[in-house]
C-alpha positions as CSV (number, residue, x, y, z in Angstrom):
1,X,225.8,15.3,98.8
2,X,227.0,18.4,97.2
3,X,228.5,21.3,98.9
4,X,225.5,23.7,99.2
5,X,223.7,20.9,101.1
6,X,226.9,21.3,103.9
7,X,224.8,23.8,106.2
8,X,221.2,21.5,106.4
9,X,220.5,20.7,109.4
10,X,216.7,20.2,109.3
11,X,214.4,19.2,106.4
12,X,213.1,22.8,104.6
13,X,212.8,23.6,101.1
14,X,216.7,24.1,100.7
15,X,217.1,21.3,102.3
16,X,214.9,18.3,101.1
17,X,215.1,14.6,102.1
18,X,216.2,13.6,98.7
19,X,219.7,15.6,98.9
20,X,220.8,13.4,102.4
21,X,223.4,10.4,101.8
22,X,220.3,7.7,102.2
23,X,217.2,10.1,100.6
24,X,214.6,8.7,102.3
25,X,213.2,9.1,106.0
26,X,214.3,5.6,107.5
27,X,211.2,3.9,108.2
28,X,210.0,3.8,112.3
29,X,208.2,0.8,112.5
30,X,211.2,-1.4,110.8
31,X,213.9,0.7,113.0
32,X,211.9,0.8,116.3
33,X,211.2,-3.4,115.8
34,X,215.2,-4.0,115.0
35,X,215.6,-1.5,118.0
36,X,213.6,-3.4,120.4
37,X,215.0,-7.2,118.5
38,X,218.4,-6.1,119.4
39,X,217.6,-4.5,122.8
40,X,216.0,-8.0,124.2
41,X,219.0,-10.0,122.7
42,X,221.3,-7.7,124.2
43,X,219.9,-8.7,127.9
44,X,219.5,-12.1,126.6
45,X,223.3,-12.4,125.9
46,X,224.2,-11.2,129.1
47,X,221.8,-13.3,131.3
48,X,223.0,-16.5,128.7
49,X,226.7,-15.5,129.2
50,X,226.4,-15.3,133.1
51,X,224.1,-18.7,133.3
52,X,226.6,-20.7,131.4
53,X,229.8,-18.7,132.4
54,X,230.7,-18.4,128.6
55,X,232.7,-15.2,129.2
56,X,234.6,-15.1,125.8
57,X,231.6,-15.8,123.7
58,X,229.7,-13.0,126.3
59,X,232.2,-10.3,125.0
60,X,231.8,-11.4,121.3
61,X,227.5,-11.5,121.2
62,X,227.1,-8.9,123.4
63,X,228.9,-6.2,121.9
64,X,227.7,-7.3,118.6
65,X,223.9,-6.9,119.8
66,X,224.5,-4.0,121.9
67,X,225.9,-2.0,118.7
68,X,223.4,-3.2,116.6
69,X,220.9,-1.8,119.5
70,X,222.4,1.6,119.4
71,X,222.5,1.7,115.6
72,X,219.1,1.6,115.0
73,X,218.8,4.3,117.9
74,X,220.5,6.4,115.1
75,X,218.5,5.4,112.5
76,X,215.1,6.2,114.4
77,X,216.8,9.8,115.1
78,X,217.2,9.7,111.4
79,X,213.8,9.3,110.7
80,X,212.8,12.0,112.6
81,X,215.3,14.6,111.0
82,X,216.9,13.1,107.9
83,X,220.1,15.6,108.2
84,X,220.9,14.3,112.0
85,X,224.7,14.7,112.4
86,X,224.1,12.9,115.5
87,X,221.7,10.0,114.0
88,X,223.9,9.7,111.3
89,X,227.4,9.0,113.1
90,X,225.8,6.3,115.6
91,X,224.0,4.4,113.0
92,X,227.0,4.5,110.4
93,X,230.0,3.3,113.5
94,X,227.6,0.9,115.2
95,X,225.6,-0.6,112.5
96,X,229.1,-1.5,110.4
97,X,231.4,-2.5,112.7
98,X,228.5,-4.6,114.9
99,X,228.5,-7.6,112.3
100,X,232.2,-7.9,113.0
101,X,231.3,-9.1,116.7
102,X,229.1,-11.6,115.5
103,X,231.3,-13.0,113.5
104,X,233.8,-13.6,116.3
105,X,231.3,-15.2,117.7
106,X,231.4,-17.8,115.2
107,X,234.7,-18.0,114.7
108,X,235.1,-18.4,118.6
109,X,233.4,-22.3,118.1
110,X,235.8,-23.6,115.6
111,X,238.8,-24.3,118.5
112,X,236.2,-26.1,120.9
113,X,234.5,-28.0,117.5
114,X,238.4,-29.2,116.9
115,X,238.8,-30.2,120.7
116,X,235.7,-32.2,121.2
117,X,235.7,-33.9,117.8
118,X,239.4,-34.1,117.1
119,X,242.1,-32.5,116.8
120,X,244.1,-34.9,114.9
121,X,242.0,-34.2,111.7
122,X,242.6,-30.7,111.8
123,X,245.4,-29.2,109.4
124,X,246.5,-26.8,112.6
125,X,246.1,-26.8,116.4
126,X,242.8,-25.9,117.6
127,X,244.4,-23.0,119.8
128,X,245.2,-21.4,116.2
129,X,242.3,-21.1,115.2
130,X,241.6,-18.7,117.9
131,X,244.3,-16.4,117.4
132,X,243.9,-16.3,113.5
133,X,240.6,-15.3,113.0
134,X,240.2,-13.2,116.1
135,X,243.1,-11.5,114.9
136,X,241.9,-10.8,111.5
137,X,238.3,-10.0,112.5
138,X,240.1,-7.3,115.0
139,X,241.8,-5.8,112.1
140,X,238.8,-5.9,110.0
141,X,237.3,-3.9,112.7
142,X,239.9,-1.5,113.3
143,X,239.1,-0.5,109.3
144,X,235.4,-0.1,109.7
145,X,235.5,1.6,113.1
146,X,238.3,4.1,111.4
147,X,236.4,4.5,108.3
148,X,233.4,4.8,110.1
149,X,234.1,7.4,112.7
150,X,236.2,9.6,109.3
151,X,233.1,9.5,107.0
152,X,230.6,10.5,110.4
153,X,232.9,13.4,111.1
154,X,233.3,14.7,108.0
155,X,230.6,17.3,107.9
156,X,230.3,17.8,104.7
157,X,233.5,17.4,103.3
158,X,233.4,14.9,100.1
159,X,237.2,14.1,100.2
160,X,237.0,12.7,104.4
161,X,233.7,11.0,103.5
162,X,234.8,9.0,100.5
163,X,238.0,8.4,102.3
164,X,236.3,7.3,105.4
165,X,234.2,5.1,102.9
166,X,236.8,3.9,101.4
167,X,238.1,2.0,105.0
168,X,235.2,0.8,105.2
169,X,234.7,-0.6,102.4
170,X,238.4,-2.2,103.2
171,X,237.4,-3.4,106.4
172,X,234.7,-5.6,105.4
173,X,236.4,-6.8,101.8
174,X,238.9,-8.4,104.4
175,X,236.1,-9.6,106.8
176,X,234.3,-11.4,103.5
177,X,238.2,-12.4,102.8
178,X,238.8,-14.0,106.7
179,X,235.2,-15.6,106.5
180,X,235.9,-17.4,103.0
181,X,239.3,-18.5,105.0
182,X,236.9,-20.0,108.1
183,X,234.8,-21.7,106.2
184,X,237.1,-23.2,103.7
185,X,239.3,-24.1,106.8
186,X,236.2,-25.7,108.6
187,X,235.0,-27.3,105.8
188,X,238.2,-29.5,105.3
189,X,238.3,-30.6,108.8
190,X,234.8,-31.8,109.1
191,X,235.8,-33.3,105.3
192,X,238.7,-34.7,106.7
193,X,236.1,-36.1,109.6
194,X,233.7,-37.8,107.6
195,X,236.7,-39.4,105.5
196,X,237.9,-41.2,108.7
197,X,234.7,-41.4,111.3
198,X,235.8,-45.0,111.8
199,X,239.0,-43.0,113.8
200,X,236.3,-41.0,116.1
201,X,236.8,-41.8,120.1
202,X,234.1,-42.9,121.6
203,X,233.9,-39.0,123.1
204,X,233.8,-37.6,119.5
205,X,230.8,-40.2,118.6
206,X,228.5,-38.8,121.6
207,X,228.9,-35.3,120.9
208,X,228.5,-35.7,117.0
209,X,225.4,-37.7,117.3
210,X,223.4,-36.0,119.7
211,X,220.3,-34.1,118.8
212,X,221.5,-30.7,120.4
213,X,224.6,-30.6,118.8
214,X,223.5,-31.0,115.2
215,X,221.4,-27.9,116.0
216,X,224.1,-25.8,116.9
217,X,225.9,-26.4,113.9
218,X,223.0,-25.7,112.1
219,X,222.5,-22.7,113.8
220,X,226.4,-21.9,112.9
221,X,225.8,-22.5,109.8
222,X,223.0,-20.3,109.3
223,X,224.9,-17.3,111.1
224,X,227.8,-17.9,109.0
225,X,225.6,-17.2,105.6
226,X,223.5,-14.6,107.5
227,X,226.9,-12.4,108.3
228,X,228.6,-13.4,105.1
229,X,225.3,-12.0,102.7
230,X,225.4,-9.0,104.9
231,X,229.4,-8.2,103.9
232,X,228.6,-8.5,100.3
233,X,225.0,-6.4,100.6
234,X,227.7,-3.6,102.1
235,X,230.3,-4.0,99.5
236,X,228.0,-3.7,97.0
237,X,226.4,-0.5,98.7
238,X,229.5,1.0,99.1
239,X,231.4,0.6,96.4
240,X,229.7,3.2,93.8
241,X,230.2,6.0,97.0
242,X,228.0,8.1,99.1
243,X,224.2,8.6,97.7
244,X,224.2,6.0,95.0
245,X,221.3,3.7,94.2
246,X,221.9,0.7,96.0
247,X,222.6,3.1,99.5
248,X,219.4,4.7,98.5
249,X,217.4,1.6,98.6
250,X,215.6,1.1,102.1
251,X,214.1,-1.9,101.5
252,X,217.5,-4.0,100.4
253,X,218.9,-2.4,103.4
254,X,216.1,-3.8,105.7
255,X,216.3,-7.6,103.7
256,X,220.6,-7.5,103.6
257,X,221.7,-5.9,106.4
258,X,219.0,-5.9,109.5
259,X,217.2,-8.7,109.0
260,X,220.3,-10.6,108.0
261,X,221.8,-9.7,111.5
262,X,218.3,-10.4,112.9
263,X,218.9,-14.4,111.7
264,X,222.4,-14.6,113.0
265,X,221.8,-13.3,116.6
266,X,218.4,-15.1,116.7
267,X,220.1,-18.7,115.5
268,X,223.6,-18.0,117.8
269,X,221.1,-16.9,120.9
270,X,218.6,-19.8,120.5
271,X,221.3,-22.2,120.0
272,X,223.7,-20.9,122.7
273,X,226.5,-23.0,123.4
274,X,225.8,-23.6,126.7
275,X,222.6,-25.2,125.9
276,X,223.7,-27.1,122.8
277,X,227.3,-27.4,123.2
278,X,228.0,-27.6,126.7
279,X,231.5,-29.2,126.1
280,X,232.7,-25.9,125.0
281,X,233.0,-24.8,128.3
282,X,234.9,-27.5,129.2
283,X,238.0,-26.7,127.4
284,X,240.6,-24.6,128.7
285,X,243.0,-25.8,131.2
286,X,241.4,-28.7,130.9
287,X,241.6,-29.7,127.0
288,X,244.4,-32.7,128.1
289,X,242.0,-34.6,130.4
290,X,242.2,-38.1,130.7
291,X,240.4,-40.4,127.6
292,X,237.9,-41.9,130.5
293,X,237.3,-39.0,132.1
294,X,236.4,-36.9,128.9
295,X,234.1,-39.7,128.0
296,X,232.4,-40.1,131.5
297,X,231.6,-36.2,131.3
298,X,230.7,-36.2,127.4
299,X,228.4,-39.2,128.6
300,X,227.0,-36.8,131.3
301,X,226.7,-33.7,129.7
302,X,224.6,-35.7,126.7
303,X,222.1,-37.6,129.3
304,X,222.1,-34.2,131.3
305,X,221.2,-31.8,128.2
306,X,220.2,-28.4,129.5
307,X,220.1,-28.9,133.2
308,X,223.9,-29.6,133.3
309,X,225.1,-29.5,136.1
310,X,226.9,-26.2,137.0
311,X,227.2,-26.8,140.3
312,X,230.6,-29.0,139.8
313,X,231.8,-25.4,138.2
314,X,235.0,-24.9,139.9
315,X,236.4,-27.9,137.9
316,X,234.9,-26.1,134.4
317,X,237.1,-23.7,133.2
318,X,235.1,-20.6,131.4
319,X,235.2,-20.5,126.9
320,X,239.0,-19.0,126.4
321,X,239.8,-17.7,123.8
């Protein structure tokens, strides 16, 4: 966007459509639907998280949808006025830094896969898992969310914006680096699982064979590519700078980045953990419980299946991080 554009503040003749960073007026109907998407998923989140008391995993989907909510706010403001200061800087913070949140969703699971399957065929303690990625998806964030909030208050000024750009573009090169790392990491445990299933507990053999939990790993894995297309859609769009082609494309936007987040909150909401994993909230304080006593509960969390009971909850210990 070239210097004599600095001043628009409305579409007019010295200011057309085709001279703001995107070029285009963001279509309503796609923005209002991902509006409303994220807006229900939001306040399913929250009535999920306070149902099964999965406080951690709350945090993580929550925020994730909530931003994603008030990104699309910017982007219908966009449509409306094109040169939007205002539309511009929510949808640009919210709508990169949002995927980052869903991602620690997923990267929450791993520890509680480890614990309930085994943690003798994982190269590290389960705990670690925890810290590493959560770590690294926090720094990742701190990048975008910098980036972000230097290109959206830049006003103008081609030097802040391709610097702000250029964090960005850092920040999520490092989240596609950490999620590489988690699923590299996760596929040689469950490797290492399948290469000695005749060692599985008789714990480990209920919750792998069971209906609901398949599903949940599906749903994982689904999320997983979902968030991980999403990074390299941005990478791509960013890494020619402000106004080229591929950030100029609405429709790949729509495809790679909405509807891509559409998939991973629909399969990581649908799937909840507390409906098809309900051991994960039963690690904690409690991840050293005797061999009989975690298979008695596996047992009755399997026959149970969705109306577990939650009134025993002061011995359940909420997802930790």
């Amino acid at each position: 966007m070239g210097d004599q554009y600095a001043n628009c503040t409305s579409i007019s003749e010295a200011c057309p459509v085709d001279a703001t960073i995107y070029g285009y007026y963001p279509t309503l109907s796609a923005n209002i639907f991902f509006l409303a998407f994220f807006g229900l998923f939001t306040a399913a989140q929250v009535l999920q998280g306070l149902r099964w008391r999965t406080w951690t995993y709350l945090v993580a989907l929550g925020f994730g949808c909530l931003g994603e909510t008030i990104g699309y706010v910017g982007r219908v403001m966009l449509h409306y006025n094109p040169w939007s200061n205002n539309g511009f800087e929510i949808q640009i913070c919210c709508l990169i830094i949002s995927p980052a949140f869903l991602a620690a969703g997923i990267y929450l699971t791993l520890k509680h896969l480890v614990i309930s399957i085994g943690p003798e065929f994982s190269r590290i303690q389960p705990k670690f898992y925890t810290w590493i990625f959560i770590g690294c998806d926090l720094f990742s964030l701190i990048l975008q969310g910098a980036g972000g909030g230097l290109a959206a208050s830049a006003n103008g000024n081609s030097s802040e914006q391709n610097t702000g750009n250029s964090l960005m573009m850092a920040g999520i090169v490092f989240q596609v680096f950490t999620l590489m790392i988690f699923a590299l990491l996760s596929g040689e445990y469950f490797w290492n699982v399948w290469q000695r299933r005749a060692e599985l507990s008789p714990s480990s053999l209920l919750v792998r064979g069971g209906l609901r939990f398949r599903l949940f790993l599906s749903a994982l894995v689904l999320a997983y590519l979902s968030i991980f297309t999403r990074c390299v859609y941005r990478i791509a769009e960013m890494a020619k700078g402000w106004s080229n082609p591929i950030m100029q494309d609405q429709t790949d936007f729509i495809a790679l980045d909405g509807c891509m987040c559409l998939l991973a909150v629909l399969a990581l909401t649908a799937f909840h953990p507390g409906f098809a994993f309900p051991e994960m909230q039963m690690h904690g304080r409690n991840d050293e419980r005797d061999p009989e006593k975690k298979l008695h509960d596996t047992e009755m969390n399997v026959k149970r299946g969705p109306q577990m009971n939650l009134q025993s909850g002061s011995n359940l210990s909420p997802l930790s991080s």
